[in-house]
mmCIF entry with sequence, helices, sheets and N, C-alpha, C, O atoms, coordinates in Angstrom:
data_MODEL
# 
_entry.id   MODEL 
# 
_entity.id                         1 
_entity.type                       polymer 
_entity.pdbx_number_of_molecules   1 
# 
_entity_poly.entity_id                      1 
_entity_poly.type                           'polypeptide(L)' 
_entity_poly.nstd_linkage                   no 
_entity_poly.nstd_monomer                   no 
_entity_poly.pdbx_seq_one_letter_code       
;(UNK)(UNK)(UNK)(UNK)(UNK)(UNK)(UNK)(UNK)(UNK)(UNK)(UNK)(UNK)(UNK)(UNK)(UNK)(UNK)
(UNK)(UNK)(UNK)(UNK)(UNK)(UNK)(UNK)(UNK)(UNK)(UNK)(UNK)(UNK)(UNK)(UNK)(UNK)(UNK)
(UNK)(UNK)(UNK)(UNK)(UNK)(UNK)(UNK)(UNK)(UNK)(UNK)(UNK)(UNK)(UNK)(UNK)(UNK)(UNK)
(UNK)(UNK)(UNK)(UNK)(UNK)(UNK)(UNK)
;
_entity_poly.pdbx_seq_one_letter_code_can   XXXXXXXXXXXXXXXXXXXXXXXXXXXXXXXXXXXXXXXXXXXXXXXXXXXXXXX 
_entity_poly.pdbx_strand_id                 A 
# 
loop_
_entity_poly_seq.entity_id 
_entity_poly_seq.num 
_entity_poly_seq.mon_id 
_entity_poly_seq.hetero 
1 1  UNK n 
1 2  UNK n 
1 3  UNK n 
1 4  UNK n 
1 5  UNK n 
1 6  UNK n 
1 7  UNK n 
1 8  UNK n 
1 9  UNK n 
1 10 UNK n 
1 11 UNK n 
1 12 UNK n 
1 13 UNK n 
1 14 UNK n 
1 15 UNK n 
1 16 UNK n 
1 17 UNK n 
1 18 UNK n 
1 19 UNK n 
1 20 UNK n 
1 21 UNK n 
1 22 UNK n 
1 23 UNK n 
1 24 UNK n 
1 25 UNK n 
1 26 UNK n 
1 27 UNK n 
1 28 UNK n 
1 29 UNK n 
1 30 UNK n 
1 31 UNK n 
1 32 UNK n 
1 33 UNK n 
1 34 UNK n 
1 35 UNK n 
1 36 UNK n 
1 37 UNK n 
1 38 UNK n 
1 39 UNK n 
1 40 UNK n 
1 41 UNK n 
1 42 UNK n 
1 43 UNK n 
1 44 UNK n 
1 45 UNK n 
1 46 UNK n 
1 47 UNK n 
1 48 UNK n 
1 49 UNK n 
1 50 UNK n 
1 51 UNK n 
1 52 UNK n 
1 53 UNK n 
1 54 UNK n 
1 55 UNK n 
# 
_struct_asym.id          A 
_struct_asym.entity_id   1 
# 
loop_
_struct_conf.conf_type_id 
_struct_conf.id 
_struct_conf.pdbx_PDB_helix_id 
_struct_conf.beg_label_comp_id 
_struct_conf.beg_label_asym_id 
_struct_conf.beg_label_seq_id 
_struct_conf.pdbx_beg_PDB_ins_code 
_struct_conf.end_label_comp_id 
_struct_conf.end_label_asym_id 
_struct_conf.end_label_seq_id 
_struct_conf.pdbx_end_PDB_ins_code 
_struct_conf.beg_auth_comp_id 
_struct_conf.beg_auth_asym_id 
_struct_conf.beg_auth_seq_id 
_struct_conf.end_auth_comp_id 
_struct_conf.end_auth_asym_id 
_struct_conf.end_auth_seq_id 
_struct_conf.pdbx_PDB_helix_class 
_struct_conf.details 
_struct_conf.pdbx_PDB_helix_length 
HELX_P HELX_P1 AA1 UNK A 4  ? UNK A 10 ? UNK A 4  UNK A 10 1 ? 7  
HELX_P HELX_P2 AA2 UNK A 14 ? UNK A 30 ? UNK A 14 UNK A 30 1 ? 17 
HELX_P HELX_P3 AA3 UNK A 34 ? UNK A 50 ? UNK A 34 UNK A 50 1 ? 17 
# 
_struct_conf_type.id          HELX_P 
_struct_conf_type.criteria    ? 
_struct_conf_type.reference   ? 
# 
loop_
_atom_site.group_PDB 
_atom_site.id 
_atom_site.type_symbol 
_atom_site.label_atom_id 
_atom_site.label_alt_id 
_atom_site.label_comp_id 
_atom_site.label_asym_id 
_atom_site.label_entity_id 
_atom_site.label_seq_id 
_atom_site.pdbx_PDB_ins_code 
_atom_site.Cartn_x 
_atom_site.Cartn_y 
_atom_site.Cartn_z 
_atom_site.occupancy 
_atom_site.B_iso_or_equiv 
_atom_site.pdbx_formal_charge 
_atom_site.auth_seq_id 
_atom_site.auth_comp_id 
_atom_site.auth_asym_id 
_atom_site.auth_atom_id 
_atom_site.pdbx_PDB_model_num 
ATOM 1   N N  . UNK A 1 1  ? 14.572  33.743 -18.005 1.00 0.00 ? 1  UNK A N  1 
ATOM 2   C CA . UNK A 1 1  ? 14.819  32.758 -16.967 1.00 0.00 ? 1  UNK A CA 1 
ATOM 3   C C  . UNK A 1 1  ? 13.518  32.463 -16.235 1.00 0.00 ? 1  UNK A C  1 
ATOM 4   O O  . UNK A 1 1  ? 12.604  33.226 -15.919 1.00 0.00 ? 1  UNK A O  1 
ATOM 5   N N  . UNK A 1 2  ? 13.688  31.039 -16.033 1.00 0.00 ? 2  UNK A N  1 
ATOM 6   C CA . UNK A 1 2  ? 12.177  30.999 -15.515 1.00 0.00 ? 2  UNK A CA 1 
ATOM 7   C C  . UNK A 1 2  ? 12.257  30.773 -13.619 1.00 0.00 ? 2  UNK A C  1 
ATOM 8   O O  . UNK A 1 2  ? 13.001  29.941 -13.099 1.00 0.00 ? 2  UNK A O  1 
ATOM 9   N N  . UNK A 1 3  ? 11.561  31.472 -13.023 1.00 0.00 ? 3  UNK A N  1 
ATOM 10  C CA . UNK A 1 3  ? 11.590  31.129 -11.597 1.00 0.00 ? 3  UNK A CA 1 
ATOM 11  C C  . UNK A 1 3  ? 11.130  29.551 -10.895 1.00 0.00 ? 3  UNK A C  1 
ATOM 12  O O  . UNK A 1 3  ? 10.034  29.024 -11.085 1.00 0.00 ? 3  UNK A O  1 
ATOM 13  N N  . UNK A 1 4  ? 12.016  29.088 -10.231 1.00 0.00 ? 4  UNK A N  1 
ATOM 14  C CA . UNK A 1 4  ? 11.413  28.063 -9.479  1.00 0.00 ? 4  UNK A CA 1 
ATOM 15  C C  . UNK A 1 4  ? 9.902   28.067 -9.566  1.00 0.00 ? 4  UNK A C  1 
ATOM 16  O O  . UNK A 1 4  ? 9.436   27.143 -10.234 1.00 0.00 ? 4  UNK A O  1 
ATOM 17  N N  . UNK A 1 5  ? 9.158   28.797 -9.103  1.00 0.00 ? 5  UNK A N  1 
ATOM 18  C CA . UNK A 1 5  ? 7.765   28.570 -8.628  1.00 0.00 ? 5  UNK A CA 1 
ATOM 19  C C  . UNK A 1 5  ? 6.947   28.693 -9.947  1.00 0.00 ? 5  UNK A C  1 
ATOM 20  O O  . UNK A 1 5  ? 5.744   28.454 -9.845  1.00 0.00 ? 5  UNK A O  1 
ATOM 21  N N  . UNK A 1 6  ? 7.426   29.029 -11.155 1.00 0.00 ? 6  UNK A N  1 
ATOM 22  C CA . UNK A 1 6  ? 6.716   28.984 -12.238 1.00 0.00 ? 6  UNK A CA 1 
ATOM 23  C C  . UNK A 1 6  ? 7.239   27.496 -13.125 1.00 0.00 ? 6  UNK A C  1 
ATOM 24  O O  . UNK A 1 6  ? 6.816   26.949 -14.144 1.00 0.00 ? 6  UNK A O  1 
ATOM 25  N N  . UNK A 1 7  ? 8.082   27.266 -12.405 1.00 0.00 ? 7  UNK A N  1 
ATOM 26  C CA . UNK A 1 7  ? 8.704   25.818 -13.540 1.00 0.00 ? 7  UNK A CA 1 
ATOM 27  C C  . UNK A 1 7  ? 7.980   24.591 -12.604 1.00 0.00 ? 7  UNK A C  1 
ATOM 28  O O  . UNK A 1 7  ? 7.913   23.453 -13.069 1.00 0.00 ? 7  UNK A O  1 
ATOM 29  N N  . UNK A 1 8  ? 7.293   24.995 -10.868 1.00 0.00 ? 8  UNK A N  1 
ATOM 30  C CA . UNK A 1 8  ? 6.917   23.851 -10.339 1.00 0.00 ? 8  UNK A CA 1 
ATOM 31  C C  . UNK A 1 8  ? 4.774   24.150 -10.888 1.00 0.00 ? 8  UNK A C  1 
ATOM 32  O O  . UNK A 1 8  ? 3.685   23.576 -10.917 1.00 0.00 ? 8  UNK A O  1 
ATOM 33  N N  . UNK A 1 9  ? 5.033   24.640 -11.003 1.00 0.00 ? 9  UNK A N  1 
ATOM 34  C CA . UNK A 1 9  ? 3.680   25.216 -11.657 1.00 0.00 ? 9  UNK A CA 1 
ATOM 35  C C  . UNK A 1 9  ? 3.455   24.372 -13.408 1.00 0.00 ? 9  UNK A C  1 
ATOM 36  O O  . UNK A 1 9  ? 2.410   23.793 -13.702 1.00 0.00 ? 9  UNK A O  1 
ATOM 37  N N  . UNK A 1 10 ? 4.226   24.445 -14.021 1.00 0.00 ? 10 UNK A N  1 
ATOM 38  C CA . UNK A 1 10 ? 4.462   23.856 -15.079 1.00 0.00 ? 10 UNK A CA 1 
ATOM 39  C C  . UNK A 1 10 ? 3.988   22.546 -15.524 1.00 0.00 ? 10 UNK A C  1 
ATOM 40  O O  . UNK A 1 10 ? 3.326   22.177 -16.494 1.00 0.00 ? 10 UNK A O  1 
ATOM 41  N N  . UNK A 1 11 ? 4.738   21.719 -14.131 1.00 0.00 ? 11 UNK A N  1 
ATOM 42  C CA . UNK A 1 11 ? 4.695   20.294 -13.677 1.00 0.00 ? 11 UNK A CA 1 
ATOM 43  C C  . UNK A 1 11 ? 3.288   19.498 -12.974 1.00 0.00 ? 11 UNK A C  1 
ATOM 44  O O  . UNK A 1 11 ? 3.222   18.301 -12.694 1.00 0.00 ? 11 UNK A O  1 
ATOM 45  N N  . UNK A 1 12 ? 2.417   20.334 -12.821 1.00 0.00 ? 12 UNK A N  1 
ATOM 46  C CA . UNK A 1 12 ? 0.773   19.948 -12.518 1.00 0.00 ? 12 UNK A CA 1 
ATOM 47  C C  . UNK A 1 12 ? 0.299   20.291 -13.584 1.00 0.00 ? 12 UNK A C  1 
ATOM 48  O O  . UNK A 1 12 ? 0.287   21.334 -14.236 1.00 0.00 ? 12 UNK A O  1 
ATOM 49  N N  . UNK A 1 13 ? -0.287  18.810 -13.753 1.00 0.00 ? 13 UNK A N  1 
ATOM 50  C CA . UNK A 1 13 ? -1.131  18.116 -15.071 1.00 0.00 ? 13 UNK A CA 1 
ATOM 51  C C  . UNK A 1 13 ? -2.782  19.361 -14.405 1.00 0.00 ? 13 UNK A C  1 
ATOM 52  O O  . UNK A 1 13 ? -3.041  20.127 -13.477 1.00 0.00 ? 13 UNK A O  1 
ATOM 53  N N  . UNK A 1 14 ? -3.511  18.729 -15.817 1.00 0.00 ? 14 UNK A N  1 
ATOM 54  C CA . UNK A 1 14 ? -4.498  19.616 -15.772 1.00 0.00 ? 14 UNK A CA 1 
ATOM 55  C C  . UNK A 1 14 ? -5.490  19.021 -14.658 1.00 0.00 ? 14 UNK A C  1 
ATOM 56  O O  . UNK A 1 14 ? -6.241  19.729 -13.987 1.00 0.00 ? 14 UNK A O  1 
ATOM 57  N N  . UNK A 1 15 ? -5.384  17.523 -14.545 1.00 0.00 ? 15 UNK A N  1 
ATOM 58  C CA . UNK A 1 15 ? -6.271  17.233 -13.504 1.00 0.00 ? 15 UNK A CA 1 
ATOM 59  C C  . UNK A 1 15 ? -5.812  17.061 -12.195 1.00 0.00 ? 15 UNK A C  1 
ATOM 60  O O  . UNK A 1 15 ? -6.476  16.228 -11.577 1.00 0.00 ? 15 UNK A O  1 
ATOM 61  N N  . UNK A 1 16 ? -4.778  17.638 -11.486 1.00 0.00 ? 16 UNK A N  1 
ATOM 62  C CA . UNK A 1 16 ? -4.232  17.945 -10.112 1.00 0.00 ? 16 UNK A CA 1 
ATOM 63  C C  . UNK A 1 16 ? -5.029  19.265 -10.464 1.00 0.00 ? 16 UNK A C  1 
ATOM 64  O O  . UNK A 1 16 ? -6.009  19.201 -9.721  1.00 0.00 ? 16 UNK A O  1 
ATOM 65  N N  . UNK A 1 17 ? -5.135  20.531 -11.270 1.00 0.00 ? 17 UNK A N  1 
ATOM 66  C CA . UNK A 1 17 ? -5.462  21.302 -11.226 1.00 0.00 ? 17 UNK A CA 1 
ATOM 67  C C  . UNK A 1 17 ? -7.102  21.363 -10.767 1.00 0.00 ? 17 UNK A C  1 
ATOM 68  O O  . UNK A 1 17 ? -7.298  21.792 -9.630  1.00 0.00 ? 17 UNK A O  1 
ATOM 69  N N  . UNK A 1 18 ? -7.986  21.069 -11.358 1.00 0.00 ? 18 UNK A N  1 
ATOM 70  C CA . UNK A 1 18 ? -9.251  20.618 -11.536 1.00 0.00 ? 18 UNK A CA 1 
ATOM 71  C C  . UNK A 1 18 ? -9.618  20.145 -10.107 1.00 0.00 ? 18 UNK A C  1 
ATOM 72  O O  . UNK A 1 18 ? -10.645 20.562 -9.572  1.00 0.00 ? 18 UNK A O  1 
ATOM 73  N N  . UNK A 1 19 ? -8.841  19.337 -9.530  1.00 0.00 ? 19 UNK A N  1 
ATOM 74  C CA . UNK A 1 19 ? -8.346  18.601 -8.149  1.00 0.00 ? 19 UNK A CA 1 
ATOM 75  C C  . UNK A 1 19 ? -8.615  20.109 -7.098  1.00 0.00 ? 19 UNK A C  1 
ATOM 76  O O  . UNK A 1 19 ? -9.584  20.342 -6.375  1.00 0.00 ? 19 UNK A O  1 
ATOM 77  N N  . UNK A 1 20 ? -7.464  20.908 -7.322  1.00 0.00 ? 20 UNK A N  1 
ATOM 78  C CA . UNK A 1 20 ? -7.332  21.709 -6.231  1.00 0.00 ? 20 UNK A CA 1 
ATOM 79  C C  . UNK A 1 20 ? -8.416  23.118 -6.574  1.00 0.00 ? 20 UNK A C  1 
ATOM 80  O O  . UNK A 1 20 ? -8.587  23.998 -5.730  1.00 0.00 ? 20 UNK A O  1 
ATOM 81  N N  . UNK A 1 21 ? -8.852  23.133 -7.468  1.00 0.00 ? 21 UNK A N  1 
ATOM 82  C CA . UNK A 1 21 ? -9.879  23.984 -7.810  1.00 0.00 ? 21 UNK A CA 1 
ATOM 83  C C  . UNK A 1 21 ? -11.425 23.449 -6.963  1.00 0.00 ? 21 UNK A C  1 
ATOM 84  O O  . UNK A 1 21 ? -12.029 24.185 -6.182  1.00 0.00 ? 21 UNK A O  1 
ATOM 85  N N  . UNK A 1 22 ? -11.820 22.187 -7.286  1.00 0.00 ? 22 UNK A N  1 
ATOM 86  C CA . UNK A 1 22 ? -12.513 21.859 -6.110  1.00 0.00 ? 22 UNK A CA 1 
ATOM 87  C C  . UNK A 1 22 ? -12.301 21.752 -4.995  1.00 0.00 ? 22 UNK A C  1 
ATOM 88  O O  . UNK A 1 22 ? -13.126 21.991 -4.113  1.00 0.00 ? 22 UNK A O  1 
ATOM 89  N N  . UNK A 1 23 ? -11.077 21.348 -4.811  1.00 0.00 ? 23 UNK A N  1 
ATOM 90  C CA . UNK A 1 23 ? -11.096 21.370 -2.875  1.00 0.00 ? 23 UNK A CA 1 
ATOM 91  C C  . UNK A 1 23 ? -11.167 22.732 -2.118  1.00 0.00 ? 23 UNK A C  1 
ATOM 92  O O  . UNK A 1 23 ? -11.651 22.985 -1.015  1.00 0.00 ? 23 UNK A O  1 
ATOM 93  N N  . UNK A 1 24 ? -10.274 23.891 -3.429  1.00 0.00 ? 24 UNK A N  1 
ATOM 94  C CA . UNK A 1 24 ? -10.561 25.254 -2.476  1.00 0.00 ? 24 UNK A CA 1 
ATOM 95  C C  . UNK A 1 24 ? -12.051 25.834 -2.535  1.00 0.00 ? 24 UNK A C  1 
ATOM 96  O O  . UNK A 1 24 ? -12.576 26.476 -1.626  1.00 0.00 ? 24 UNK A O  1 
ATOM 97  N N  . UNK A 1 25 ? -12.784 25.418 -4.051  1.00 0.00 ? 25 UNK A N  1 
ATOM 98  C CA . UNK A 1 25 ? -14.324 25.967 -4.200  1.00 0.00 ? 25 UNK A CA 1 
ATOM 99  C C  . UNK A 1 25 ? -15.083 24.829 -2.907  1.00 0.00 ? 25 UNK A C  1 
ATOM 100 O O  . UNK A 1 25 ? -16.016 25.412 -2.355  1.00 0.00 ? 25 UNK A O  1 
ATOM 101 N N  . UNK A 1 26 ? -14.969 24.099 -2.628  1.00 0.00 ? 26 UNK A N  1 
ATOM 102 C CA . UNK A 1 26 ? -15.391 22.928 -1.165  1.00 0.00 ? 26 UNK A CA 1 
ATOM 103 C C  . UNK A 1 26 ? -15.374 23.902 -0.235  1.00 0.00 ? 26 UNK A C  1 
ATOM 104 O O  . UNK A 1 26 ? -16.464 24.350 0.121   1.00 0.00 ? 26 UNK A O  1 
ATOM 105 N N  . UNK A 1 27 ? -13.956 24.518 0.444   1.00 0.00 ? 27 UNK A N  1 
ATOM 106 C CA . UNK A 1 27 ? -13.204 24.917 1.670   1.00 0.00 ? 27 UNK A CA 1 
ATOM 107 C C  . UNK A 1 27 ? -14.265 26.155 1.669   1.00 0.00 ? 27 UNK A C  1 
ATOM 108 O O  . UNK A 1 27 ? -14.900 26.412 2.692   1.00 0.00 ? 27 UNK A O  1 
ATOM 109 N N  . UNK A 1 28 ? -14.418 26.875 0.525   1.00 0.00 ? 28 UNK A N  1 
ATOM 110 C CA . UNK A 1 28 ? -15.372 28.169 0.183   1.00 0.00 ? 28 UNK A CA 1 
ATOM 111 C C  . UNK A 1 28 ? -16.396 28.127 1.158   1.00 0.00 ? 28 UNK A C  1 
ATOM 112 O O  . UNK A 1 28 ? -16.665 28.765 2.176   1.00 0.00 ? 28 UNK A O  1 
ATOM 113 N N  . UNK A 1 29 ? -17.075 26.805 0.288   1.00 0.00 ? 29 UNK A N  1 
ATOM 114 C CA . UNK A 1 29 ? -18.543 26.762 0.828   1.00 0.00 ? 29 UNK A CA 1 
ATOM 115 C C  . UNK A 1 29 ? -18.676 26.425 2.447   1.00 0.00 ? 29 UNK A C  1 
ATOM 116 O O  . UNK A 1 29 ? -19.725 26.442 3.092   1.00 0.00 ? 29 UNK A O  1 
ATOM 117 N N  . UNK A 1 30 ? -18.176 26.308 2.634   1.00 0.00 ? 30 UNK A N  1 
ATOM 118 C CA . UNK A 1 30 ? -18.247 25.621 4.268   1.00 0.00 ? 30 UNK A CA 1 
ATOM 119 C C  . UNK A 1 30 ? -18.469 26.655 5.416   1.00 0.00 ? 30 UNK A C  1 
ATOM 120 O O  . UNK A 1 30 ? -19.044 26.576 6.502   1.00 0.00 ? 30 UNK A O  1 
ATOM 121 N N  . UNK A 1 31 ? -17.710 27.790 4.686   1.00 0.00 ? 31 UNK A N  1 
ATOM 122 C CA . UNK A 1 31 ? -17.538 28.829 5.870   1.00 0.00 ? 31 UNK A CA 1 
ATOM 123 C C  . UNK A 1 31 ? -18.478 29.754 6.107   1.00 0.00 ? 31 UNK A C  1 
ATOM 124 O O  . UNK A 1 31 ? -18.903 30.239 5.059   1.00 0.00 ? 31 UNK A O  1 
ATOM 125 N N  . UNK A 1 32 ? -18.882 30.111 6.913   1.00 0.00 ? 32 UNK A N  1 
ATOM 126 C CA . UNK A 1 32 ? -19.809 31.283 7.039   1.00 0.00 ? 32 UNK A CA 1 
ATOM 127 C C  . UNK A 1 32 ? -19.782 32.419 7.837   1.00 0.00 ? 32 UNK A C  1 
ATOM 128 O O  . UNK A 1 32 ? -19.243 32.210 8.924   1.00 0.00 ? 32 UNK A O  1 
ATOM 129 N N  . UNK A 1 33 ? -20.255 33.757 7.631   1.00 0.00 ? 33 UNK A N  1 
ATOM 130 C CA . UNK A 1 33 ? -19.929 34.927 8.035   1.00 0.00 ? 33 UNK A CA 1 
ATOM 131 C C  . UNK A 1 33 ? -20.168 35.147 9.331   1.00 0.00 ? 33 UNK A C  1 
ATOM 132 O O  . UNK A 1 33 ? -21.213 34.625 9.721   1.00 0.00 ? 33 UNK A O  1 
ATOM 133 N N  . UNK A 1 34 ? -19.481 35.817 10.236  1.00 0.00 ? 34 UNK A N  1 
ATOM 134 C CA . UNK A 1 34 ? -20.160 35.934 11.803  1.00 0.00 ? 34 UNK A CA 1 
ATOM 135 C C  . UNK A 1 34 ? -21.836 36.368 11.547  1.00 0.00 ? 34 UNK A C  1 
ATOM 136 O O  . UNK A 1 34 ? -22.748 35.693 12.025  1.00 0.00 ? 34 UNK A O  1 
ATOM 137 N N  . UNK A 1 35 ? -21.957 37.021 11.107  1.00 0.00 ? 35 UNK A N  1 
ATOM 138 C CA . UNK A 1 35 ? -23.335 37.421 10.624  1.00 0.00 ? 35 UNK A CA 1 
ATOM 139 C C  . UNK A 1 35 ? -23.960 35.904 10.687  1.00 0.00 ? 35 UNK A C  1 
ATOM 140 O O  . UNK A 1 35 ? -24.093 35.175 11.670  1.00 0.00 ? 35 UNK A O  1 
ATOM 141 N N  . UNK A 1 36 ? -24.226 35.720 9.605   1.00 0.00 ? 36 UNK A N  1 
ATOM 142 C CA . UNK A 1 36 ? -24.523 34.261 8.865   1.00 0.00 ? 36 UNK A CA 1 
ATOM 143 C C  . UNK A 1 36 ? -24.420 33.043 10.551  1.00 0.00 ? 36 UNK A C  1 
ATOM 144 O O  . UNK A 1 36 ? -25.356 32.247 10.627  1.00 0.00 ? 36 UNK A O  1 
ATOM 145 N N  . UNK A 1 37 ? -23.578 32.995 11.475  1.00 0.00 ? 37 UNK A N  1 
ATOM 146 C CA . UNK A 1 37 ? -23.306 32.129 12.698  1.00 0.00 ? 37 UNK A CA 1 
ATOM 147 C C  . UNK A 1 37 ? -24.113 32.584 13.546  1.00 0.00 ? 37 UNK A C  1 
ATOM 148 O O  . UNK A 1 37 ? -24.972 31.788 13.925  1.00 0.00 ? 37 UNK A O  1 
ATOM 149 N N  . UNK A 1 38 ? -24.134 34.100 14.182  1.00 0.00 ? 38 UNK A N  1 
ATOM 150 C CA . UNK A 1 38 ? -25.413 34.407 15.117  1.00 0.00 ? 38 UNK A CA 1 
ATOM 151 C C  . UNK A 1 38 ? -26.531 34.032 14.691  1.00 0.00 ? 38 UNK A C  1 
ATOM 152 O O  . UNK A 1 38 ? -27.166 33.172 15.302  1.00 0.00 ? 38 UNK A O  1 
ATOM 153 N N  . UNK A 1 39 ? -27.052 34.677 13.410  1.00 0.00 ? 39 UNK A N  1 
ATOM 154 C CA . UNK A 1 39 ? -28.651 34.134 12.527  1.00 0.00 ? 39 UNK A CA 1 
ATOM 155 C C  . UNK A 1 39 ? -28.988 33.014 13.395  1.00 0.00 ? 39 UNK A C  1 
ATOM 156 O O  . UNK A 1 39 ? -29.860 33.005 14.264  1.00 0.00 ? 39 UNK A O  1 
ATOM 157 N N  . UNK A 1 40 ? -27.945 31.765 12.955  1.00 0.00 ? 40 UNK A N  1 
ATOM 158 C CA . UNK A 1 40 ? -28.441 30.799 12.872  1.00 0.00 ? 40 UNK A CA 1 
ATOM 159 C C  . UNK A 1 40 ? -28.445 30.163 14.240  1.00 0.00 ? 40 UNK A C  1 
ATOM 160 O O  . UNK A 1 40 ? -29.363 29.382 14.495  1.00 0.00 ? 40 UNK A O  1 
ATOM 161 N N  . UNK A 1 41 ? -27.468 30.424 15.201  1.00 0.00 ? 41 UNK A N  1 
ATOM 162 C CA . UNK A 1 41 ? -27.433 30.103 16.208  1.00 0.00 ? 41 UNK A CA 1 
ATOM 163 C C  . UNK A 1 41 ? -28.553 30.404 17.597  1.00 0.00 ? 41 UNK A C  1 
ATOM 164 O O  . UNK A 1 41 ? -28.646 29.919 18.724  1.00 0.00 ? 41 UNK A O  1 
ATOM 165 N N  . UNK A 1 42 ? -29.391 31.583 16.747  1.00 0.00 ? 42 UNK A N  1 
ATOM 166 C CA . UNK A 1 42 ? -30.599 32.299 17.448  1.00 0.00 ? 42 UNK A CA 1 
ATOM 167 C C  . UNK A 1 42 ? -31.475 31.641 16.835  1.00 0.00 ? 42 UNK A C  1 
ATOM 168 O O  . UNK A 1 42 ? -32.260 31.156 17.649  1.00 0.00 ? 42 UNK A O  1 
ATOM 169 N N  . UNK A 1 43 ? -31.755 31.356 15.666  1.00 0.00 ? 43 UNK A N  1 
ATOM 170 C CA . UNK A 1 43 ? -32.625 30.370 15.114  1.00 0.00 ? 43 UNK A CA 1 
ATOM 171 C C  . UNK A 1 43 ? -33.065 29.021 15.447  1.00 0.00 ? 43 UNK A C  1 
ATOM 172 O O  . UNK A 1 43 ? -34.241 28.662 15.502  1.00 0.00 ? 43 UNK A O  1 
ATOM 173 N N  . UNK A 1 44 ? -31.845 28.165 15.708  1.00 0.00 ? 44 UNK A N  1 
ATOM 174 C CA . UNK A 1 44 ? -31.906 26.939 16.715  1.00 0.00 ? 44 UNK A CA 1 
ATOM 175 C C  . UNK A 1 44 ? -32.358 27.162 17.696  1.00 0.00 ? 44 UNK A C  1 
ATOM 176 O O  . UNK A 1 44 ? -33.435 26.714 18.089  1.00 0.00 ? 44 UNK A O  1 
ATOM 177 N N  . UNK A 1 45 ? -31.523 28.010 18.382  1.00 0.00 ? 45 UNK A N  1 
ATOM 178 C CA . UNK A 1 45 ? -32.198 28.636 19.721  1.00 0.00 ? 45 UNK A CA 1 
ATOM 179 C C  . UNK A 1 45 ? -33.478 28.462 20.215  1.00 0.00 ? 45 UNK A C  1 
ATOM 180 O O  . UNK A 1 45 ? -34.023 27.752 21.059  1.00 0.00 ? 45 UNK A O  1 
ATOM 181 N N  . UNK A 1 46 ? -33.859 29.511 19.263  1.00 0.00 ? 46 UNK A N  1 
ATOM 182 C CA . UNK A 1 46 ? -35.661 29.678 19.271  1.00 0.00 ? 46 UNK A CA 1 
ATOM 183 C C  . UNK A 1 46 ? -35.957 28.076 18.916  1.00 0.00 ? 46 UNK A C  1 
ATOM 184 O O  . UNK A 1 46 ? -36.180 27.560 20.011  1.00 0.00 ? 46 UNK A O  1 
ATOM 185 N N  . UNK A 1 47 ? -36.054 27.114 17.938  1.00 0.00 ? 47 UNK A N  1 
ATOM 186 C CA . UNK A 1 47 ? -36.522 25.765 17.521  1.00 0.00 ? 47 UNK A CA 1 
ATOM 187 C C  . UNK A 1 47 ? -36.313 24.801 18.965  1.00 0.00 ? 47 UNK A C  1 
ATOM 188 O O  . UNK A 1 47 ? -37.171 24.031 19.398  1.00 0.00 ? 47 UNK A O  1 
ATOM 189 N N  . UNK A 1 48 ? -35.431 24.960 19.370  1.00 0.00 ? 48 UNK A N  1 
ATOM 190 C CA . UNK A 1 48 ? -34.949 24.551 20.716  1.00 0.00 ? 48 UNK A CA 1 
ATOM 191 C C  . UNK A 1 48 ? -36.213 24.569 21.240  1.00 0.00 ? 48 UNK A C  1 
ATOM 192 O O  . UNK A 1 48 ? -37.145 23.765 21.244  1.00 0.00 ? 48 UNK A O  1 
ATOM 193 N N  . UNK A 1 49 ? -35.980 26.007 21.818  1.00 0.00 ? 49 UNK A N  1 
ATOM 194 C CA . UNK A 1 49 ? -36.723 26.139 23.393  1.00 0.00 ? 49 UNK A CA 1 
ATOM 195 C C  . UNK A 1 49 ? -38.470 25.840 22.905  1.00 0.00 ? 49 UNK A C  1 
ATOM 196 O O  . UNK A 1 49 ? -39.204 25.577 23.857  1.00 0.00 ? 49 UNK A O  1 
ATOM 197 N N  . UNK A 1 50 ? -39.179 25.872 21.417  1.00 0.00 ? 50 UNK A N  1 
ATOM 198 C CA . UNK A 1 50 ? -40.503 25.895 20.870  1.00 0.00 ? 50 UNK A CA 1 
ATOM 199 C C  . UNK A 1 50 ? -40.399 24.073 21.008  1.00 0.00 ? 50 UNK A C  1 
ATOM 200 O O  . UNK A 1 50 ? -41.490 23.532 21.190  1.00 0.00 ? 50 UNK A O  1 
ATOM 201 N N  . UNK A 1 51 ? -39.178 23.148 20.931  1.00 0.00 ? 51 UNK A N  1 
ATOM 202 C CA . UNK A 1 51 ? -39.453 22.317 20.876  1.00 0.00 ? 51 UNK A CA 1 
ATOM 203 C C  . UNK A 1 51 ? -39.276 21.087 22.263  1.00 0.00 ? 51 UNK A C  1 
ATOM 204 O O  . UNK A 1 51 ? -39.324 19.856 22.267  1.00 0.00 ? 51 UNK A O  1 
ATOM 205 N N  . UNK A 1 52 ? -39.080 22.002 23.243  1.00 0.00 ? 52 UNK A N  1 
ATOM 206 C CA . UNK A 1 52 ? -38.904 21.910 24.951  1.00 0.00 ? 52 UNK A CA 1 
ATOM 207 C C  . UNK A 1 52 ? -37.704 21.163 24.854  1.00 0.00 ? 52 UNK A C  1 
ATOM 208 O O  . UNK A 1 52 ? -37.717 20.098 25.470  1.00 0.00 ? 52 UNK A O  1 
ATOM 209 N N  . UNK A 1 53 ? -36.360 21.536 24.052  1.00 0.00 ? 53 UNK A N  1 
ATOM 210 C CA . UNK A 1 53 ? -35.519 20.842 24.760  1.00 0.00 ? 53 UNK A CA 1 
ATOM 211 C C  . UNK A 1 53 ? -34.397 21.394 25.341  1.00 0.00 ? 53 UNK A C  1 
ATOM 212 O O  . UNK A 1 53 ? -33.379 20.724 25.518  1.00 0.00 ? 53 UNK A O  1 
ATOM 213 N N  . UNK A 1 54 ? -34.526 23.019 25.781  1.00 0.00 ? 54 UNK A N  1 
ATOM 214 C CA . UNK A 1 54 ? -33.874 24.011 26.675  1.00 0.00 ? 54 UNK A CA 1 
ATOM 215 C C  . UNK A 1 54 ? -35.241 24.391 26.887  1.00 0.00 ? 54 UNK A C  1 
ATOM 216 O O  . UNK A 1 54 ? -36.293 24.032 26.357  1.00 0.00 ? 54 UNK A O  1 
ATOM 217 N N  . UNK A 1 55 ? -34.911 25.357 27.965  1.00 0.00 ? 55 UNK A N  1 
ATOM 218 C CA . UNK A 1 55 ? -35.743 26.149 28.655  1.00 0.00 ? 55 UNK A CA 1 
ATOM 219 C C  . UNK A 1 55 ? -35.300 27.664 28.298  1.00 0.00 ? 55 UNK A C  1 
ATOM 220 O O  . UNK A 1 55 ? -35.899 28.616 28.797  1.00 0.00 ? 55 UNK A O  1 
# 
């Protein structure tokens, strides 16, 4: 017997697939680690204030 969620699985062609394989490898790239957010946010920081537009 086949379960609902494997018979709606069935029913996406290969390029809905291909589809949602990029949008989640997209969603991937976007995010970044708290690590990775301070770095960079101290980095501006510093470019900022070297480029007088904070103090």
């Amino acid at each position: 017997m086949i379960s609902s969620r494997q018979g709606k699985m069935a029913t996406i062609t290969r390029k809905e697939m291909e589809f949602m394989e990029k949008k989640r490898n997209d969603k991937q790239k976007s995010h970044l680690t708290s690590a990775q957010e301070v770095t960079y946010k101290r980095e501006f920081k510093k470019a900022d204030r070297a480029a007088g537009f904070t103090k």
